[in-house]
KELUM-887724 format. One record per residue: residue number from 1; residue in three letters; x, y, z of N, C-alpha, C in turn. Coordinates in pm, whole numbers, plus 50000, padded with zeros to 5 digits. Each point is the difference from the previous one (the first is absolute). Layout:
KELUM-887724
+-----+------+-------+-------+-------+-------+-------+-------+-------+-------+-------+
|  nr | rest |    nu |    nv |    nw |   cau |   cav |   caw |    cu |    cv |    cw |
+-----+------+-------+-------+-------+-------+-------+-------+-------+-------+-------+
| NUM |  ALA |     X |     Y |     Z |     X |     Y |     Z |     X |     Y |     Z |
...
+-----+------+-------+-------+-------+-------+-------+-------+-------+-------+-------+
end
This chain:
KELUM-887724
+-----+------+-------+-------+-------+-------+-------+-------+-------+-------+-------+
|  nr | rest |    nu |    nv |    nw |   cau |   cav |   caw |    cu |    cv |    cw |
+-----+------+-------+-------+-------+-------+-------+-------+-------+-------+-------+
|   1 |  UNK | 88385 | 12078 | 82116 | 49881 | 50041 | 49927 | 49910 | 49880 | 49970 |
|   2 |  UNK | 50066 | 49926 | 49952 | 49866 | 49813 | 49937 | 49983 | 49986 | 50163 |
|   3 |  UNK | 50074 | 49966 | 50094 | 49956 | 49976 | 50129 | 49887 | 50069 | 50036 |
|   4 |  UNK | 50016 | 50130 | 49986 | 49822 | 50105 | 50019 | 49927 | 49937 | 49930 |
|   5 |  UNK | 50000 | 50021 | 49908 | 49856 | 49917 | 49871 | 50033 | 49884 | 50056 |
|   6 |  UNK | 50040 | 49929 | 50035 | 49926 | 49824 | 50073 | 49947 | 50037 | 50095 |
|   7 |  UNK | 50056 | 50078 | 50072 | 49931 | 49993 | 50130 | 49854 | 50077 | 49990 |
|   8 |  UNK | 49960 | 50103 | 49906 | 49914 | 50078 | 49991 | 49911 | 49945 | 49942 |
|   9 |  UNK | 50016 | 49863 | 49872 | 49946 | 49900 | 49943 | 49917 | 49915 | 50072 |
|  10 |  UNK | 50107 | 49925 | 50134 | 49919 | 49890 | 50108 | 49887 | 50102 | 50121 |
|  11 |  UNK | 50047 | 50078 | 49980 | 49911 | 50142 | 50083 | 49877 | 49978 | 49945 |
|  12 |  UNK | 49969 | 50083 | 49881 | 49909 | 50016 | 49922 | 49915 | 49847 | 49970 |
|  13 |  UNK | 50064 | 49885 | 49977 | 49913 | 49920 | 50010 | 49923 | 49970 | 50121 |
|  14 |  UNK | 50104 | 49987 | 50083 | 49939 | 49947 | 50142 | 49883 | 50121 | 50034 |
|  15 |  UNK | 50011 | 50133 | 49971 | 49863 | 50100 | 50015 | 49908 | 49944 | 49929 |
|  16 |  UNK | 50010 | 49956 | 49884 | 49892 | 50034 | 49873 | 49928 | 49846 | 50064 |
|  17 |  UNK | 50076 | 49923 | 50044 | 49904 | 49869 | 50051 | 49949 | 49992 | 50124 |
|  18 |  UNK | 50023 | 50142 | 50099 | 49976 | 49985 | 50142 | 49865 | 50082 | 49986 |
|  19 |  UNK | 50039 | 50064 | 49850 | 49867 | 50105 | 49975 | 49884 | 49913 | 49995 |
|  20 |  UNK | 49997 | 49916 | 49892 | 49925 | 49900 | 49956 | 49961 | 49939 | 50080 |
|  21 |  UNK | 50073 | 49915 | 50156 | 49946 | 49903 | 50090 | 49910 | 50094 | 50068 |
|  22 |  UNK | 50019 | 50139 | 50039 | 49929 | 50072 | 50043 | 49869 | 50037 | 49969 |
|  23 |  UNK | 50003 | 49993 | 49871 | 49876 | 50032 | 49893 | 49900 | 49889 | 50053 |
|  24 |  UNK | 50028 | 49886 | 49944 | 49955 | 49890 | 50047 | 49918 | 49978 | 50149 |
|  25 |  UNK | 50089 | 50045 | 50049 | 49961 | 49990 | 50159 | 49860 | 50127 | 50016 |
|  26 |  UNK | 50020 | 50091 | 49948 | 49879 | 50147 | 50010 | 49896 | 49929 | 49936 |
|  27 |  UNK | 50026 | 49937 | 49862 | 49856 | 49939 | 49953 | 49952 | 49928 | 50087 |
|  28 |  UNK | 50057 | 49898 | 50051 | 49938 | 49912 | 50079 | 49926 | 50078 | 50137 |
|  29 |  UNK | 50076 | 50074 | 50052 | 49916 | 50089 | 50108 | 49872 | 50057 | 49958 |
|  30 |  UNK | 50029 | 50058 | 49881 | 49897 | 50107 | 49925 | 49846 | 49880 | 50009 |
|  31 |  UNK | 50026 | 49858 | 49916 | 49894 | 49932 | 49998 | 49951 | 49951 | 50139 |
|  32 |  UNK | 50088 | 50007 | 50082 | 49939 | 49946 | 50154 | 49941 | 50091 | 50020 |
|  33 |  UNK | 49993 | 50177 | 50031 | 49941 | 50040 | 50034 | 49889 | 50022 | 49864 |
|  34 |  UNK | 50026 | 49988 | 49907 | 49811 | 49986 | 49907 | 49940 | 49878 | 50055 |
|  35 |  UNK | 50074 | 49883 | 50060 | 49927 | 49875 | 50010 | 49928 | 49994 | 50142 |
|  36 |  UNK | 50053 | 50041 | 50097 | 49939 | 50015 | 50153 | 49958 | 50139 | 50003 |
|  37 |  UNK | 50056 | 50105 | 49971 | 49928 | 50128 | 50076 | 49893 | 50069 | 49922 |
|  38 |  UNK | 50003 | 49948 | 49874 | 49869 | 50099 | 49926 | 49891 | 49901 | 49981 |
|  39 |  UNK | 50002 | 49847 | 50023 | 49921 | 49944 | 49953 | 49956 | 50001 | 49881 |
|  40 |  UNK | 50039 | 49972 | 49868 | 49952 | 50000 | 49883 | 49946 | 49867 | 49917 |
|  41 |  UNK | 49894 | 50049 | 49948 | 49869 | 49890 | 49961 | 50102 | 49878 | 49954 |
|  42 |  UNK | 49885 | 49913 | 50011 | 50044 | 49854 | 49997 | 50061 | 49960 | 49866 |
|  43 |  UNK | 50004 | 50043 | 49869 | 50076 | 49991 | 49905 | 50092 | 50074 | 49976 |
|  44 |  UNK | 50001 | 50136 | 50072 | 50161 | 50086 | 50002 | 50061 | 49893 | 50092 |
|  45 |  UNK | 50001 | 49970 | 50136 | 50030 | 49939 | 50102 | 50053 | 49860 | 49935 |
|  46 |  UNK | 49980 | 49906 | 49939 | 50003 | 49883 | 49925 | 50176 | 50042 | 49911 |
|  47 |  UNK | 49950 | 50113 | 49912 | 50135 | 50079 | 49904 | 50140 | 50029 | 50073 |
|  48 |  UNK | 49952 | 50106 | 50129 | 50133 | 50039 | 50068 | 50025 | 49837 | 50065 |
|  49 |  UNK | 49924 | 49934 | 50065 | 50065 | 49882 | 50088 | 50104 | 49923 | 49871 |
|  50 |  UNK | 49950 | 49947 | 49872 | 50087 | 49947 | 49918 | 50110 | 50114 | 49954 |
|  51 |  UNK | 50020 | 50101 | 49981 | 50098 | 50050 | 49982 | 50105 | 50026 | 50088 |
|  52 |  UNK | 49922 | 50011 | 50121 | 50155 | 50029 | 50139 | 50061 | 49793 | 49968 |
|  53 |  UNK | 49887 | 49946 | 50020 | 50089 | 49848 | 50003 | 50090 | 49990 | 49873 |
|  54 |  UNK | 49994 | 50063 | 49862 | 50045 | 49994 | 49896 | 50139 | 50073 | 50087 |
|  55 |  UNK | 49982 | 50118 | 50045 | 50173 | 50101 | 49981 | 50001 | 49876 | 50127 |
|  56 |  UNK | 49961 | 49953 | 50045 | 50092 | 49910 | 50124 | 50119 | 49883 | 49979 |
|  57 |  UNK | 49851 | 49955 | 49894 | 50041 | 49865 | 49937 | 50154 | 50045 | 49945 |
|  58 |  UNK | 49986 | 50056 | 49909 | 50121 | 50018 | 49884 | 50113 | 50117 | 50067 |
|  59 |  UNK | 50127 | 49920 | 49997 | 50084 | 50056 | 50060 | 50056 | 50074 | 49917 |
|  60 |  UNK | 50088 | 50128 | 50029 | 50053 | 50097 | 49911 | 50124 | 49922 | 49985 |
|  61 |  UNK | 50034 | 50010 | 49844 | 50168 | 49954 | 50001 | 50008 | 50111 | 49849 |
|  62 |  UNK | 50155 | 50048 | 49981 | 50042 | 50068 | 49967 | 50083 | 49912 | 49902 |
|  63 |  UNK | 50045 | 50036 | 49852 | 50054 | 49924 | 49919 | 50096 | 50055 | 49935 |
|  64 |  UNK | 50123 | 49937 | 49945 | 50080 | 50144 | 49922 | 49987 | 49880 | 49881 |
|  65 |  UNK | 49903 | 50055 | 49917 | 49980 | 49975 | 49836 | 49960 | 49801 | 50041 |
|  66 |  UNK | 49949 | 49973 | 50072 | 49969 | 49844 | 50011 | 50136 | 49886 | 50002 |
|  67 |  UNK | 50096 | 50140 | 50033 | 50132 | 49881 | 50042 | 50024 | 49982 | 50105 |
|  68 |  UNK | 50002 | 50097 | 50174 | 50012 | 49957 | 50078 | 49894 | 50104 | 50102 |
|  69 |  UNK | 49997 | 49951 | 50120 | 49878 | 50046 | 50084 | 50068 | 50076 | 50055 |
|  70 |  UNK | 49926 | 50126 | 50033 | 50103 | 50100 | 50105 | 49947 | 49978 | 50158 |
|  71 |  UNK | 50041 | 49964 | 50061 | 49991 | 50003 | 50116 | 50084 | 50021 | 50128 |
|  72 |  UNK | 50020 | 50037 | 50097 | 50102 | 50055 | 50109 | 50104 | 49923 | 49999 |
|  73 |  UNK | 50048 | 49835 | 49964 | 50106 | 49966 | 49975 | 50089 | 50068 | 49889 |
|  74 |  UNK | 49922 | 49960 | 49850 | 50067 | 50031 | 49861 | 50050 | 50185 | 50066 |
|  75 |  UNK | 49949 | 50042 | 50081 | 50028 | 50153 | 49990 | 50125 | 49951 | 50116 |
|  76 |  UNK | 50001 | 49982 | 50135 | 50151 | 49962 | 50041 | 50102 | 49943 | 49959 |
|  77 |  UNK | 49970 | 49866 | 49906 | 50105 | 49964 | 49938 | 50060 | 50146 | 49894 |
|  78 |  UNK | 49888 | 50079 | 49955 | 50066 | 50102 | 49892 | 50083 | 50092 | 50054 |
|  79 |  UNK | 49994 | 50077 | 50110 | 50066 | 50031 | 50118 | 50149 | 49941 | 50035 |
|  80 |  UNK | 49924 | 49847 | 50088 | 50136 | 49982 | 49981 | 50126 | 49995 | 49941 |
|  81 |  UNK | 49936 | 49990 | 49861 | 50149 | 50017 | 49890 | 50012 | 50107 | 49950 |
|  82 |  UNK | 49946 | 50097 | 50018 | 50010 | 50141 | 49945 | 50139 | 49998 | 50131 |
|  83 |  UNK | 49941 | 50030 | 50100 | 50124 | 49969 | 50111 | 50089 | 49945 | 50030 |
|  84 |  UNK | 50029 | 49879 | 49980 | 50082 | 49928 | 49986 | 50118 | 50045 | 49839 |
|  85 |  UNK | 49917 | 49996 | 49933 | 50068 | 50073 | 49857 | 50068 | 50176 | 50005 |
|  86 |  UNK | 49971 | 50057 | 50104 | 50042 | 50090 | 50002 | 50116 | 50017 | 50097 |
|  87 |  UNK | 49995 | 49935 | 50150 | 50148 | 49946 | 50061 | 50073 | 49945 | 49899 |
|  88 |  UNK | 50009 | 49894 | 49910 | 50124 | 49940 | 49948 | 50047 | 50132 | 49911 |
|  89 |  UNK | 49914 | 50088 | 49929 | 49972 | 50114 | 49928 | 50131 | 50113 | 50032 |
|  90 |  UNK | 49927 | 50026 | 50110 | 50061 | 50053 | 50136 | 50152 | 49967 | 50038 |
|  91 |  UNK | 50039 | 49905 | 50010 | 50110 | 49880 | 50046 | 50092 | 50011 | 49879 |
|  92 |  UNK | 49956 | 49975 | 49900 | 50085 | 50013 | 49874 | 50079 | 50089 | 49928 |
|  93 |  UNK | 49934 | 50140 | 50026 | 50046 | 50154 | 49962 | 50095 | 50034 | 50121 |
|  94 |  UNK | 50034 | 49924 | 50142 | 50087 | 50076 | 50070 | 50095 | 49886 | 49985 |
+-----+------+-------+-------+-------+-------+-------+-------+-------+-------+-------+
end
């Protein structure tokens, strides 16, 4: 049963941040096509160009409470010992 909830835990994050890189990625499309295909006046045009370079500039990072960064390692290492902890787990009861 805790084995489900970890695993349903590293699931759910890894969605909720693939959601987000995705997001990211549509805005940026969304302003390319306001920036080349509609042509918009020279001070809208000025606004969207600094804002696509803004979501460019600044990279998404994910935080749990400003103690550690979540990123595709911290989530395999969590994995791995959910797994690893559950063979010896495993190993011990027979």
């Amino acid at each position: 049963m805790k084995l489900c909830m970890c695993v349903a835990i590293i699931y759910s994050m890894v969605h909720h941040c693939e959601l987000v890189y995705y997001q990211r990625e549509r805005i940026i499309a969304a302003l390319d096509t306001q920036l080349y295909y509609n042509e918009p006046k020279e001070a809208e045009k000025l606004l969207l160009q600094e804002f696509r370079e803004l979501a460019l500039s600044r990279p998404i990072c994910f935080h749990i409470s400003h103690f550690a960064t979540l990123n595709y390692s911290l989530m395999g290492s969590m994995a791995s010992a959910v797994v690893t902890y559950t063979v010896i787990l495993l190993q011990s009861v027979n």
